[in-house]
Every structure is written in structure tokens, then in C-alpha cells.
C-alpha positions as CSV (number, residue, x, y, z in Angstrom):
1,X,6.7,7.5,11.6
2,X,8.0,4.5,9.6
3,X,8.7,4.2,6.3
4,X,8.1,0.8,4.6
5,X,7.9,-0.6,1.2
6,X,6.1,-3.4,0.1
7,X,5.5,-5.8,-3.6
8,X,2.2,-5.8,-4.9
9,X,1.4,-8.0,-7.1
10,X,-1.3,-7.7,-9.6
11,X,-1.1,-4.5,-10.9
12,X,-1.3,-4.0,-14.1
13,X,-2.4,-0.2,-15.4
14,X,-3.3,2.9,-13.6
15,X,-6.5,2.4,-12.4
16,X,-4.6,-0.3,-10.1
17,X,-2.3,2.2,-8.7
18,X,-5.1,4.6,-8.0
19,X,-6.9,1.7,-6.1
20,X,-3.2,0.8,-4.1
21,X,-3.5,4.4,-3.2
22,X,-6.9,4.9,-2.3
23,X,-6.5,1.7,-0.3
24,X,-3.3,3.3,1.6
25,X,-4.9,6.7,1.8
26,X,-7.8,5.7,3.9
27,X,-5.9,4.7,7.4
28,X,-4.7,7.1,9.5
29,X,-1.5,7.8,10.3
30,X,-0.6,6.6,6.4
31,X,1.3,9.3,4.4
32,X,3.6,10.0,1.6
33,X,2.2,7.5,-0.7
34,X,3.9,6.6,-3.4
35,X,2.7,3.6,-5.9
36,X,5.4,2.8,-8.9
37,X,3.6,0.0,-12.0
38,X,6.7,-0.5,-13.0
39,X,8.8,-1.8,-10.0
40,X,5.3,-3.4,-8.4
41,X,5.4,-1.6,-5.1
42,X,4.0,1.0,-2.9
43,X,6.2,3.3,-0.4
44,X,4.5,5.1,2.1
45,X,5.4,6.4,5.7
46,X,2.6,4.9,8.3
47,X,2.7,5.1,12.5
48,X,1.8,1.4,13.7
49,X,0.3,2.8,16.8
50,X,-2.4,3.9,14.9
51,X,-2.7,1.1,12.1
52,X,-0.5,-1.2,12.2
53,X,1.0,-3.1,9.0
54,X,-1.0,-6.6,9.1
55,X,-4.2,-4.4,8.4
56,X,-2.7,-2.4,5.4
57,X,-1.5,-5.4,4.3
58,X,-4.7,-7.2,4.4
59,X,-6.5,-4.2,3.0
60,X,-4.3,-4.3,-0.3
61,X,-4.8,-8.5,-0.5
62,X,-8.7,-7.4,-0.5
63,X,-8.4,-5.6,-3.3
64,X,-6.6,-8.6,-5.3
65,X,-3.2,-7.8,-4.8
66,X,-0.6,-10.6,-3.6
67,X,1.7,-8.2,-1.2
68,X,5.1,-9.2,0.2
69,X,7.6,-7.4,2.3
């Protein structure tokens, strides 16, 4: 499993950070979550081999965010 964190842009109260999670929480092989307002990024550990990090990217960028390594 690797770890990554990314920016996201765009959040600006809880709800968002719910949706950033829910968002994560749906592919598999996506754990350890964790979504911080104030710093504007979510950490999570994910295995590529089962989604890879284009599509959790792109999933985030669907919901409005602007997401950067």
C-alpha cells in the first residue's frame, strides 16, 4: 500500500470534507483517510493495482475540487 497526499482545493466547511471522504472511501483498496480544512489536503493509503491515482484524482475534480500532488 502507498501512502499519498494530495491539495484540494475548494473546500471550504465540513460538509466538503465529508464529500473528499466519501469520494476516497468508495474505491477499493483506499484506506486511512484523512481530510484536514485547514491545510487543504487529503492523506490516505491506496494500492494502485486496484485503483490507481489518475481515477481518485479525477473523482475529487468531479466533485469541484482543483487537486494537485
Amino acid at each position: 500500500m502507498e501512502k499519498k497526499t494530495l491539495t484540494v482545493e475548494g473546500m471550504s466547511c465540513d460538509h466538503c470534507v465529508k464529500t473528499v471522504k466519501n469520494a476516497l472511501g468508495g474505491f477499493a483498496g483506499v484506506a486511512d483517510i484523512a481530510v484536514s480544512l485547514k491545510d487543504k489536503t487529503a492523506s490516505f493509503g491506496y494500492d494502485p493495482a486496484q485503483t490507481p491515482l489518475e481515477t481518485i484524482k479525477a473523482a475529487l475534480t468531479d466533485q469541484g475540487y482543483e487537486v494537485t500532488e
